[in-house]
Every structure is written in C-alpha cells, then in structure tokens.
N, C-alpha and C positions, 0 to 999 in steps of 0.2 A: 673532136671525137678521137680517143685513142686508137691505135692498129691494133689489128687482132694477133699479132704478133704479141707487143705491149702487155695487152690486157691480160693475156694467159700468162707470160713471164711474169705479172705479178703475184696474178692467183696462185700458183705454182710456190715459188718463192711464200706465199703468205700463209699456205696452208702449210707448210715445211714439208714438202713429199718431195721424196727424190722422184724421176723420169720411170725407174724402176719399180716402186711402191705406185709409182699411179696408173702403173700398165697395171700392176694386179688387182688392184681396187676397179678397172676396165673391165680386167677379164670375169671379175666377180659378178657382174652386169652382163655377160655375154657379148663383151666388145671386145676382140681382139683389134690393134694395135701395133706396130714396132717400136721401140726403142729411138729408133734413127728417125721415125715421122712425127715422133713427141719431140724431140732435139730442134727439127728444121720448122716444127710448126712457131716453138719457141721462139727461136730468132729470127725467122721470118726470112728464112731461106725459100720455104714452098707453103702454100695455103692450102688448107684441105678444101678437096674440090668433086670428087666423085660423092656420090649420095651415101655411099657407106662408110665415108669419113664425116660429113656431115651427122649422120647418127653417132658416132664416136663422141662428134663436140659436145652434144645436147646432152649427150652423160658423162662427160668431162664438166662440166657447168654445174652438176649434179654434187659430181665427188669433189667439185673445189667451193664449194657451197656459194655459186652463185646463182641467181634468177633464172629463168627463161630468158633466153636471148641475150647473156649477159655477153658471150661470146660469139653467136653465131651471128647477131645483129652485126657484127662488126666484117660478116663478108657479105660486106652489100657490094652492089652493081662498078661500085669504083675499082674493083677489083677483076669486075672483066668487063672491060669497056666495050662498046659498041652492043651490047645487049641486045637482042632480036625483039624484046619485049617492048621496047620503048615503042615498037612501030605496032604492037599489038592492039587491034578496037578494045574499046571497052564493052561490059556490056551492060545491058540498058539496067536499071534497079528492078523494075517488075519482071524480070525473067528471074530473076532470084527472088526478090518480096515481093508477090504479088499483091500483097494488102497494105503494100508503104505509101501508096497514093495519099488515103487519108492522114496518116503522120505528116506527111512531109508537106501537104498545104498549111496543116498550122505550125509548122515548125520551120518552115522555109529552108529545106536543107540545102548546103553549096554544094555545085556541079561536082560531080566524081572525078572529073577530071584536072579538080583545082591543086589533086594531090597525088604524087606518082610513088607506088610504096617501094620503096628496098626490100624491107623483107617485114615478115607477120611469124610471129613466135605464142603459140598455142600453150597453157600446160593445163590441165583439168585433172583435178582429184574427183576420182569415184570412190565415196565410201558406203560401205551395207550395199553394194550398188548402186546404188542414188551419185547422182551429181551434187558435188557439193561446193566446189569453189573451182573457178576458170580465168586465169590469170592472163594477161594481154599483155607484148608490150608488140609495137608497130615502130616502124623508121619508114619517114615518109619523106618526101621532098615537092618542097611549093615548084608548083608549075606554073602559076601567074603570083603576082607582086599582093600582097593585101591578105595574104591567107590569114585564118586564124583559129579555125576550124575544121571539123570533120567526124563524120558520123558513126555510133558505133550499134551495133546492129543486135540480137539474141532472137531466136524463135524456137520453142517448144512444143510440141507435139503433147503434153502433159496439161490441158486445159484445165482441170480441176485444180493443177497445185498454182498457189500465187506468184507472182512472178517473180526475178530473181532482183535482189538489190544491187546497183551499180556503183560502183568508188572509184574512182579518178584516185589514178598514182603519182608517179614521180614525173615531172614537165608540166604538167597539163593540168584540167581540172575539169569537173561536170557541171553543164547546164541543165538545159531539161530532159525530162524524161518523159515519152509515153509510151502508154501499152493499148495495144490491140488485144481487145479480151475473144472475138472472135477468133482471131488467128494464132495467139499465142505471141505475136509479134512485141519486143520491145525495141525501142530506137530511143538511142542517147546521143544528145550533143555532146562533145567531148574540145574543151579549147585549148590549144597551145600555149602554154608560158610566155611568148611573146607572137608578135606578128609577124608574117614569112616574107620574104622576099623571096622573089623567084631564084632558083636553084638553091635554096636555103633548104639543109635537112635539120629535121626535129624526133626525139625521141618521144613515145607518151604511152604511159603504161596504165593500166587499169582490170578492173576485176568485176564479176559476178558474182554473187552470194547467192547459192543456192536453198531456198525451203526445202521441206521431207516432199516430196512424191515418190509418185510407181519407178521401178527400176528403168536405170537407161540401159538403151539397146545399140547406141553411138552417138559418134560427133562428126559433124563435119564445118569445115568455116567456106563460106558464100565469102567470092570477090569479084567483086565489078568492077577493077581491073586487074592487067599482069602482077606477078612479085615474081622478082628474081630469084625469091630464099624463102621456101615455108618450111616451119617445123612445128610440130605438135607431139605433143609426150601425157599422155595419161600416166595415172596413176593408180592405180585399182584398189590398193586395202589390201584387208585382209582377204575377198573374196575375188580370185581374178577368172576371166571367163574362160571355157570351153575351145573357142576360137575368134580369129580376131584378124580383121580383113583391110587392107586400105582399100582405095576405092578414089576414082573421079570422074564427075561428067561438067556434061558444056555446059546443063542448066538443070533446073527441076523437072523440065517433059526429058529431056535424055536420057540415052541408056547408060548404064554403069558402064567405066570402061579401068583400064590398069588396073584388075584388082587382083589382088595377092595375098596371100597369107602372112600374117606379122608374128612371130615371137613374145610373149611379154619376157623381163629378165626376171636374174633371182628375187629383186624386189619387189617383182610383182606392178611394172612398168613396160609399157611398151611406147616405139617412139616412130613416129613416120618423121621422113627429112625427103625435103625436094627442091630440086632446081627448077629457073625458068619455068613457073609455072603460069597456064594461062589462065586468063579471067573468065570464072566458073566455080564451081566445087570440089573439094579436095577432102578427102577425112577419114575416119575409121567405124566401122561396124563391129559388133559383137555377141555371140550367145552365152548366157549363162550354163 
C-alpha cells in the first residue's frame, strides 16, 4: 500500500496543478488550506490529522479526481500507533440490526471480530432527492489467520421501494445477497481477492444501486466495531437541503449525541470526517 504522502504527490503531479491552483479550487469548496500544509502533506513532513484537515482531504480526493478514500484510506491506524480503539468492545450485531438473526442463520455470517477496520469511506449521491448510488470502499485487517470474508449491511426505511442492487468493486467480489422485506434490511457477503492472514490488511470497495422512492431525509453507517477514520461525503444535485446535521449514538435505543450543523459547499456537497470513532452510529440528517 502506498503512503499518503506518495499517493497525493502523485495525484497532484498527475493532474498538473500547481500547490497554489489547488488551494483555490479548495477554497472554491469552502475549504481553506495553507500553502505550507499542502507542501508538508506532500512530502510527508506532517499528516493531516485534526478533523478539519481531514475534511480538506475528502475534497482534495475530489479535485484530483480520485475515489472516496482514495487518500484518506491511506491514514489508517499505522500512522498512530497504539490506537485506544484496538481495546474498544464491540458491539453485538442486534443492537444495530435487530432483524439480522434471520439472515445471518442462512448465511452463516463470520464473527465481527474476524476483521478490525482502518478506516470506512462513505460517498452517496442524492439526486431529485432520492438516493441514488452509495459507494464503499473499507481497509480492514484480519485478526485471525483463514479470513476471507465479511459482511456488508444496507437498511431502509422506504418499504414500498425495491431494494437496492449491490456490486462488488475493486479487491473483492459478492456472494449472496438477502433482503428482509419486513425490515428493509439487505445483508451481502462481500469476499476478499485472496485469503487473510492475520495482521494482513485488504482493501474492498463496492456499491449500492439505488431504485426511485420517497425523498431521503439522511444517512447514517452502523459499526459493530471501532474505525480509527470515518469519512462520508454526500452529494445532493441540483437540489441541496435547508439544513444538514451530523449526529452519533451508541445504538438504535440511544439518544442523539455530537450533533452539529454541517455546511454543504458551492457544489452542493457536504462532508463529515472523524477520528477514533466508536462502535455505534455515525451520519448525517437533513430537511428539505
């Protein structure tokens, strides 16, 4: 895996933008930046590390036309060692899906604990309002020897529209798929390109295809365990909302807690970025 040093010194270089021209294509997003912190991020003098540099990256990734997480994946946990999160419980899967009992007897899914994430990179396009496509990529790392798997989850609140199609991206690939037509719930196998040994990390990216339904009102992503690095970036269209909240609790009975008001930019994007986050829920609200 490349440093994130590396990676952006290429982007940078590939898209031919001087440090200058990519501060203002920043600032045209609503991201201020110095000069001196695009320089050191470069060459890998200092990492961005506060949560507001963090937002910086996730629309740097943007203007250098790379993926979600093409860069921010790359400040995983190796970068601050000793991480508090490692000693973090997990938590159980029915405090997040309470309807995954039945999936997970015919699907036999592997313990949560076979896999310890780096980091989870969110991006969702809303168009006309609607959800329309929710891009995934995860850096995980085997905690026991034999990995090869691990599950990927969707639930909706929109019962009438059909559910959303899933595609395995680059690493990996999908097995089954079920849906909980009571709950809205889907659960997909998703397998790694090869088999894990323990402390092996692997990348694996994949996607949601959304049908037409009723407007969404937000997202949020459920973890039953720690990530050291969440980041999520909506998209909105032509029609972006009124106000726009992040937001996390411990579980589905909990109360809302951290919530704050988000910005979208000129393009009509906004972006939550977090550190050490614990296993629970994390995401964004919105009104029309």
């Amino acid at each position: 895996m490349p440093s994130f040093a590396s990676a952006l010194d290429a982007a940078i270089s590939g898209a031919g933008l001087t440090l200058d021209r990519l501060r203002e294509h920043l600032a045209a997003r609503g991201v201020t930046v110095s000069r001196s912190a695009l320089a050191y991020w470069r060459t890998g003098r200092s990492l961005p590390g506060r949560e507001a540099s963090l937002h910086a990256v996730v629309e740097l990734e943007q203007v250098l036309g790379l993926g979600a997480g093409g860069l921010t994946s790359l400040l995983g946990p190796q970068d601050r060692p000793g991480s508090r999160l490692q000693r973090t419980p997990l938590l159980e899967r029915r405090r997040l899906w309470p309807s995954v009992r039945p999936a997970s007897l015919e699907f036999e899914l592997p313990p949560e604990d076979q896999v310890r994430l780096w980091s989870v990179h969110d991006e969702l396009l809303v168009d006309d309002r609607q959800e329309r496509l929710l891009r995934v990529r995860v850096v995980a790392e085997a905690a026991v020897d034999g990995v090869v798997r691990m599950a990927a989850y969707y639930q909706t609140d929109d019962r009438a529209r059909q559910p959303p199609r899933f595609v395995a991206g680059h690493c990996c690939r999908a097995g089954r798929t079920r849906v909980d037509a009571g709950s809205g719930l889907l659960v997909a196998e998703l397998f790694f390109d090869r088999e894990l040994r323990a402390g092996e990390v692997a990348t694996a990216e994949y996607e949601f295809v959304f049908p037409r339904g009723r407007p969404a009102l937000g997202y949020h992503r459920r973890l039953t365990r720690p990530a050291p690095l969440y980041t999520c970036r909506v998209r909105f269209g032509s029609h972006v909302p009124e106000s726009i909240r992040r937001f996390e609790q411990r579980d589905l009975a909990a109360p809302r807690r951290k919530v704050e008001e988000l910005r979208a930019t000129g393009s009509g994007a906004v972006t939550l970025a977090a550190k050490e986050v614990r296993a629970g829920i994390i995401g964004v609200e919105w009104t029309w």
